[in-house]
N, C-alpha and C positions, 0 to 999 in steps of 0.2 A: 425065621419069619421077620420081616423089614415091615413095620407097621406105621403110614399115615394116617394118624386120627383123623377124625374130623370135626372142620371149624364151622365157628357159628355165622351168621349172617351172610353163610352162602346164597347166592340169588341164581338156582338151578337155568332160570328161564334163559338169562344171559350166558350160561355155558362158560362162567370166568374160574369153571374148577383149572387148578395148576395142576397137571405133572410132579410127582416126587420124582424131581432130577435128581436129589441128592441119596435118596433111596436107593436109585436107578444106578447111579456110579458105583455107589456099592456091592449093589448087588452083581454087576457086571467083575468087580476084581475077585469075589468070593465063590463065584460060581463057578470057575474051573475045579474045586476041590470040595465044594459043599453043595448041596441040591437048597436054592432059596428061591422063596417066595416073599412077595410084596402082597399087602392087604392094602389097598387102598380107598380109606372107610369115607371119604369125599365121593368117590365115582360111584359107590354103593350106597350110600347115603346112609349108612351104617352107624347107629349110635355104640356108645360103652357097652351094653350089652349083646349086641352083636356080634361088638371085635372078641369081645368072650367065648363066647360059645364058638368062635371059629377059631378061638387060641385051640380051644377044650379039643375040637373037632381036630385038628391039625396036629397037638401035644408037639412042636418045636423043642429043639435041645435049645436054642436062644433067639431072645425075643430082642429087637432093634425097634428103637422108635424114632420119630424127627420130632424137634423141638421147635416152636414159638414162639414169639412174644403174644402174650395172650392177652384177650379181649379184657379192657378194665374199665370198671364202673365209678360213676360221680356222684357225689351228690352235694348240693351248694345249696346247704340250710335246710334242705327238703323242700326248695324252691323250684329248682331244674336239676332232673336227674339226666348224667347224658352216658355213652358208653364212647371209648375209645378203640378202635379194630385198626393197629398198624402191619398195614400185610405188607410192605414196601421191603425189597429183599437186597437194597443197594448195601453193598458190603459196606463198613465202618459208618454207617448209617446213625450209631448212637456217636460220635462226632459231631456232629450235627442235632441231632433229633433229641429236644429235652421236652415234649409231648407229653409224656409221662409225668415225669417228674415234674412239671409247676402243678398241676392240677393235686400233687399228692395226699395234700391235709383233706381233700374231699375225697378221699379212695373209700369205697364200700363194699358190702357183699352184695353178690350179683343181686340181680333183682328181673325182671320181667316186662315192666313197665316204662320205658325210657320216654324226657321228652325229644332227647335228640340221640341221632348214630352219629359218628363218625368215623369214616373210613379212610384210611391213608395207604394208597398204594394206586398202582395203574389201575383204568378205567376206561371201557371204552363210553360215551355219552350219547345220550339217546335223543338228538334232535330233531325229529320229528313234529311237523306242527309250528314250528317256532316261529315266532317274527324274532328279527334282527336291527338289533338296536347299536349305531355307532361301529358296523362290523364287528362287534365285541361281543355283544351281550344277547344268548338266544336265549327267547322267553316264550313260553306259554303259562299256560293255569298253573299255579302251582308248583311253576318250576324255572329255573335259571341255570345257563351253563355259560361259562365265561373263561377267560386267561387274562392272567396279570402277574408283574411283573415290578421289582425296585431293581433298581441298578443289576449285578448279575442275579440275584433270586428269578425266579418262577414259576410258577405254581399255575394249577388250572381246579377251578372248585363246580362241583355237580349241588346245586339245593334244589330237596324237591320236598312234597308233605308242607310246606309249610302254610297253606292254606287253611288247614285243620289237618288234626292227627298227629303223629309223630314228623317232626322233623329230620331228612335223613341228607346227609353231606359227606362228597363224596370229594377227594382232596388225591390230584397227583400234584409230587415236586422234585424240583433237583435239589441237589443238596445245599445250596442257601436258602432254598424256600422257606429252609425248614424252621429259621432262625425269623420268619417275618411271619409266616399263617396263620400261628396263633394270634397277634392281635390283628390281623386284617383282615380272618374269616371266622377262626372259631368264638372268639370274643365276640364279635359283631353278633351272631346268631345266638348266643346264649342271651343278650341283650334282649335281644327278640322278646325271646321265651319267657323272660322276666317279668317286659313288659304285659304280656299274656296272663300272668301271677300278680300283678299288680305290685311290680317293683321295678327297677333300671339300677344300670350304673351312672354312678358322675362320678367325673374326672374327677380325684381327690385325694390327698394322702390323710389318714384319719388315726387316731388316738384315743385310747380309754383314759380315765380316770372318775375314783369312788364313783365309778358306776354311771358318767357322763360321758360321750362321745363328743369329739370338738374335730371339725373336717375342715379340712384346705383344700379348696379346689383351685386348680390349674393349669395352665398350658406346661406340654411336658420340656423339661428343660428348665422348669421355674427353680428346682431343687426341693420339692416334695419329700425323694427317697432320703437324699441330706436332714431335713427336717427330722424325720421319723428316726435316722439315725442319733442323733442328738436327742429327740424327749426319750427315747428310750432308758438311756443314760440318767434321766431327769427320773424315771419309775414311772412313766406311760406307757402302759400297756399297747401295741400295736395291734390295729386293724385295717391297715392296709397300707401302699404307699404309691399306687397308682389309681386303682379302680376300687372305690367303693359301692355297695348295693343300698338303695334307699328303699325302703318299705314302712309306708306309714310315715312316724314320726322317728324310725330310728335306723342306724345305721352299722348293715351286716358285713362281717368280716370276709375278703377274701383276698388271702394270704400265699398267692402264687410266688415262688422263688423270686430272690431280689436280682434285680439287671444293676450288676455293680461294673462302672466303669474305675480308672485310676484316678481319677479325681473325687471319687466317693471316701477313697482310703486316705486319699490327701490331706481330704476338707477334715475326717473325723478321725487320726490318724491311732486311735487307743487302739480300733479295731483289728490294725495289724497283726499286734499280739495273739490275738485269736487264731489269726491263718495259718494251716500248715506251708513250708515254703514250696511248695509244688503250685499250690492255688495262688500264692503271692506272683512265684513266675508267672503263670497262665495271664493274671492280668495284666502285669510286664509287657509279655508279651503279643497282648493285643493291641497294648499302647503303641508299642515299637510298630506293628502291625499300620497305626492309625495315623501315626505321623511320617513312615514310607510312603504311605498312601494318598498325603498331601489332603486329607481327611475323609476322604473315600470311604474304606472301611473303617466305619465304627463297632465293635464287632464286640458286647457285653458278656461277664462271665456272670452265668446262673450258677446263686449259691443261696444255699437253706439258710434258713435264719440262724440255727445251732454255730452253723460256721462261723459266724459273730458274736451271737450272741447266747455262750452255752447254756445259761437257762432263758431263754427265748419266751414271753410269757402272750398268750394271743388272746384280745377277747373277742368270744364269739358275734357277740352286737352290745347293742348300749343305745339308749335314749339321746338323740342329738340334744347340747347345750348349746352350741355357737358354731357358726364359722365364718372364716375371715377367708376370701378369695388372697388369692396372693397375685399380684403381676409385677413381671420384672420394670428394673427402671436403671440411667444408666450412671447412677449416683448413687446413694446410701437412700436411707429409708426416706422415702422420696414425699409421701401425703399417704392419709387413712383417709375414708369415709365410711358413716353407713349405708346398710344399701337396703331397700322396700323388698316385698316377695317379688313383685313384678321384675325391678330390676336384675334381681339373686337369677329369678328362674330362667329370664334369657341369656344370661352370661353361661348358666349351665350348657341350656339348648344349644349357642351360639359353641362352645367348647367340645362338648360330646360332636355335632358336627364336626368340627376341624377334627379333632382325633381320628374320629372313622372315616375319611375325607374318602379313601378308597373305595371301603364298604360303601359310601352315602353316594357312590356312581351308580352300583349297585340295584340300593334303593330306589332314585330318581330314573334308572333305567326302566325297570319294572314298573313303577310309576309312571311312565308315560303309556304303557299298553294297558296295566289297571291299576286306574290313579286313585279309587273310590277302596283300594285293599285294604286290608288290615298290614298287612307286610311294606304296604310305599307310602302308612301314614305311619311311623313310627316315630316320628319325632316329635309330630301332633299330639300322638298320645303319651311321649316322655313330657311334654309341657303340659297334657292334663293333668298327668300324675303328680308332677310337679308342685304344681299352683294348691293339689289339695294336701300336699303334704309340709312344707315348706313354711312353718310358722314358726322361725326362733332369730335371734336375732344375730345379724350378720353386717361384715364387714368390709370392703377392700382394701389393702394394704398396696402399695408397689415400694419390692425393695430392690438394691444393686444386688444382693450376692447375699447368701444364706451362709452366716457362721454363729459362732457363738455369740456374737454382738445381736446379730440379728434373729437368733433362737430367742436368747432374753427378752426380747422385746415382744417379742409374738405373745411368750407365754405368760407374759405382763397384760398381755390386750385380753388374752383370754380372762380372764378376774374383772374386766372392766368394761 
């Protein structure tokens, strides 16, 4: 007996049950010499105890099953639980697809109550009703379907629910998509949902110590991950190095895999030591990749913190004490100033916009058919959150280039 289980977040009405082909092949070379049967507990809607009692019914000399990648759960502080469902069947697929793995330090046991799905694999979308925005964008109540695209990536995202209820996202791509979705869809909507919990992201790379949190927010490219690399070294505790969560007065940790380019290794070069030489090549060889490509493909290697940093220490939040914006400059440490809430909180808004620049077409798309929503004022409500959270004192810096010259000098301004 050839037995397909069955998966969760089947949606019968759409009829998107798959064929076990790979059952099917088999069963087709074994059957000249063996009498088999396939249980196919999808088309029967058949749970664990079912496919039981039909094992018990049937007593098979041998039992086949097909394997999965199975459905994985999130949880991010107990803020926004979401679930991950990759049905996408394109061979060497985990090349590509590191989905899983950034989200890992939030993996949970299942749970029941999600505030978002998300589904990655083909889809057919359900347009009905829609207005069409920009030939891009079909929108009703509730709901958006779209396609977009960087250089060869492409991707097409289904969001519906997010009205009220569960948010549910449904994600086909090709195999470079896979390297851009997550920060230009999945990100984007966990943002959302934050905001709904009375929290957001800012841009920022962030640091503990005795129990203080000190954030740099900034455009990416400023050297943030550099930053974090170096106070680590110093006995700061890391909490983030791209996107931190702001709630209240303090600032929560999320510790997605680092996007190390060869200039990461360069700038902080102890860290080598650490690499096995397989990951040393890999990044090599993306470089070499990067400068064939006349800078085309920039193309980051995700790696855990352990791989740097064998005892990697993370804190889960901490009470904001400071932070100092960082902007580039094309000189050495160029001017400081302070900066008011008022100032602080539109340099965020103005930054979280550029970074979601994709997502925020999105938003303003939606917004022009219901501009009065909870989903196309989000940014209004990231600057109300803002404005009542945002009471410590803060800085701008602009420096040339982030090294040890200019780490020392940071963590000078922090004392002062």
């Amino acid at each position: 007996m050839l037995i397909n289980p069955k998966m969760d977040l089947i949606d019968f009405s759409k009829s998107d049950i798959e064929p076990p082909l790979s059952l099917m092949a088999i069963s087709a070379v074994l059957e000249n010499d063996h009498n088999v049967s396939i249980l196919d507990a999808n088309l029967f809607r058949m749970d664990s105890d079912g496919v039981r009692r039909e094992i018990e019914r049937v007593r098979p000399d041998i039992i086949g099953t097909t394997a999965r990648t199975p459905k994985k759960y999130y949880s991010i502080h107990g803020l926004v639980k979401f679930t991950v469902d990759v049905r996408d069947k394109k061979p060497f697929l985990r090349l590509f697809s590191h989905l899983d793995m950034e989200y890992d330090h939030f993996e949970v046991e299942p749970f029941d109550d999600p505030d978002i799905t998300f589904t990655i694999g083909d889809f057919t979308p359900d347009l009905s009703d829609c207005k069409v925005i920009d030939h891009t964008y079909y929108i009703r109540k509730g709901y958006i379907y779209y396609k977009q695209s960087v250089k060869i990536a492409k991707w097409e995202s289904e969001i519906s629910g997010f009205e009220g209820g569960v948010v549910k996202v449904r994600i086909k791509s090709n195999y470079p998509g896979y390297w851009f979705f997550v920060g230009y869809v999945v990100e984007a909507i966990i943002n959302f949902t934050l905001l709904r919990k009375g929290a957001c992201f800012i841009h920022a790379s962030a640091m503990e110590k005795d129990g203080k949190a000190y954030i740099f927010p900034g455009r990416s490219g400023i050297g943030k991950t550099t930053f974090c690399l170096y106070m680590m070294d110093k006995g700061y505790r890391f909490i983030s190095d791209d996107l931190v969560i702001l709630k209240d007065h303090d600032a929560y940790s999320y510790p997605i895999w680092l996007h190390i380019f060869s200039y990461h290794l360069k700038t902080v070069p102890t860290y080598n030591e650490h690499l096995s030489s397989k990951r040393k090549a890999e990044v090599f060889l993306k470089y070499i990749l990067h400068k064939a490509s006349f800078g085309y493909a920039k193309i980051f290697t995700f790696m855990k913190f352990g791989e740097l940093f064998p005892k990697v220490n993370i804190a889960d939040s901490a009470k904001i004490e400071k932070a100092i914006f960082l902007i580039g400059s094309n000189g050495g440490m160029h001017s400081k100033a302070d900066l008011d809430k008022s100032n602080s909180v539109n340099r965020l808004v103005h930054i979280m916009r550029i970074e979601f620049n994709t997502f925020r077409d999105v938003i303003d798309s939606y917004g022009v058919v219901f501009p009065e929503s909870q989903f196309a004022r989000q940014f209004d409500a990231m600057k109300d959150l803002l404005n009542a959270s945002w009471n410590f004192p803060t800085k701008v810096i602009s420096l040339g280039f982030i090294d040890k010259e200019a780490v020392d000098f940071l963590e000078g301004e922090l004392g002062g």
